[in-house]
C-alpha positions in Angstrom: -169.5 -102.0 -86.4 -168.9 -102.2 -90.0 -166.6 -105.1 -91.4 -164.6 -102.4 -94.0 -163.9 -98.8 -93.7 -166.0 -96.1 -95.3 -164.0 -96.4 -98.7 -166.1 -97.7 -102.0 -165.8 -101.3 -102.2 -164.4 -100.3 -106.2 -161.3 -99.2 -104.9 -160.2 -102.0 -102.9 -160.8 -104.7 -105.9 -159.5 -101.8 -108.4 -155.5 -101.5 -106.3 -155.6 -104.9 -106.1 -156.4 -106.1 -109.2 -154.2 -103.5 -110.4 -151.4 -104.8 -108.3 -151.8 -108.0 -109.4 -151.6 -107.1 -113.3 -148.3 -105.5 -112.8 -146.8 -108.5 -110.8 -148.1 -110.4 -113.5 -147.0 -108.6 -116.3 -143.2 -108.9 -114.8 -143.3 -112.6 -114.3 -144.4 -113.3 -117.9 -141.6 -110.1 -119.3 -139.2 -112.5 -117.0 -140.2 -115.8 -118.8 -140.5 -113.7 -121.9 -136.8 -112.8 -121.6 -136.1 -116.0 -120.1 -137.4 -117.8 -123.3 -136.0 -115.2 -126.1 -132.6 -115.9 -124.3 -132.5 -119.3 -125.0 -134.2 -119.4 -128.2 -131.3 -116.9 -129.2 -128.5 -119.4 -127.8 -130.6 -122.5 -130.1 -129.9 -120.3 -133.0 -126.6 -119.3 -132.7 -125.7 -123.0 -131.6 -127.5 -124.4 -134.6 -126.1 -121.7 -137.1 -122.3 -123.4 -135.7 -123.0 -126.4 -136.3 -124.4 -126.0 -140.0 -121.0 -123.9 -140.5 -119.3 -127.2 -138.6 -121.4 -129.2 -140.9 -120.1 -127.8 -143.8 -116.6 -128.1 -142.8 -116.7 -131.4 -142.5 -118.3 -132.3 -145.3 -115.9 -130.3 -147.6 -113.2 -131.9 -145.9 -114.4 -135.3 -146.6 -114.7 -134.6 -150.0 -111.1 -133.0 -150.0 -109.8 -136.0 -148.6 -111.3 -138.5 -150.3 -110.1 -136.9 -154.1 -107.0 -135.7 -152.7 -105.7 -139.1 -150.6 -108.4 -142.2 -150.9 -108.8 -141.6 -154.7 -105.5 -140.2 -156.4 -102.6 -141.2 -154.1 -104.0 -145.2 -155.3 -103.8 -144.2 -159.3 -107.3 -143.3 -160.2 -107.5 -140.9 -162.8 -108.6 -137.4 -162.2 -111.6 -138.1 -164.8 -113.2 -141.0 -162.7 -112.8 -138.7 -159.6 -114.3 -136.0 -161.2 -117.3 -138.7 -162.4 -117.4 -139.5 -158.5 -117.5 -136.4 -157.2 -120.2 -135.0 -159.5 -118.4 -132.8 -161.3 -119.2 -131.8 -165.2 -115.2 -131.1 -165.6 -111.9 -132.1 -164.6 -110.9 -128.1 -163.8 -113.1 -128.3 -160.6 -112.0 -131.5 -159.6 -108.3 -130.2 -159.9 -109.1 -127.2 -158.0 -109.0 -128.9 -154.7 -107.9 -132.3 -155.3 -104.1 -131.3 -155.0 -101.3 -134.3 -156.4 -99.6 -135.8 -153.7 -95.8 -136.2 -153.8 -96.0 -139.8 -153.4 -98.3 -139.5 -156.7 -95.9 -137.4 -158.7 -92.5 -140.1 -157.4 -94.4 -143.2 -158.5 -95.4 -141.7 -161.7 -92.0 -140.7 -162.3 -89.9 -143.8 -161.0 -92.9 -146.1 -164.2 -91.8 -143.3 -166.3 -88.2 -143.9 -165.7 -88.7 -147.9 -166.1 -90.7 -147.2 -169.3 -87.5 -145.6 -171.0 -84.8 -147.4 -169.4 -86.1 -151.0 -169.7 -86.4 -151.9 -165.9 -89.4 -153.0 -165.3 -89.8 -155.4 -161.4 -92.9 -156.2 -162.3 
């Protein structure tokens, strides 16, 4: 008695390996999908923080010209010197005068033409 059935041995390995093609085919469009997913999510969560990044880093700068540097009397020259800047007008642009700034100024103005000086 034969071991197989009267079919050419070409079909049986041809379905099969057929078979196994397609099951392999999905598995690797799976991880395929799998990894273009998160290779996506990378992107978008490195593209955030780069837009983060740059928030940050312009607020620093806004801070430091706005309250570290001219609320303690430095002239808007040396802060546009330490910034980088070739002129004051882009210095002034976002390094706004603080009220504090504008009051002390006055109050030496004031003691300049009056005579009171507490120093």
């Amino acid at each position: 008695m034969p071991l197989f059935s009267k079919q050419a041995a070409n079909s049986l390995v041809t379905e099969t390996s057929q078979y196994f093609v397609f099951f392999c085919r999905s598995v690797c469009s799976a991880n395929l999908a799998k990894c273009l997913i998160i290779n996506v999510l990378r992107l978008i969560l490195v593209i955030l923080f780069f837009i983060a990044f740059l928030n940050i880093t312009y607020v620093a700068r806004h801070t430091f010209a706005s309250t570290v540097t001219l609320a303690n009397n430095i002239s808007l020259e040396v802060v546009s010197k330490m910034l980088g800047h070739t002129n004051t007008r882009m210095t002034a642009h976002y390094a706004k005068l603080i009220d504090k700034c504008i009051g002390e100024q006055m109050d030496k103005l004031m003691d300049t033409f009056t005579g009171d000086s507490d120093y």
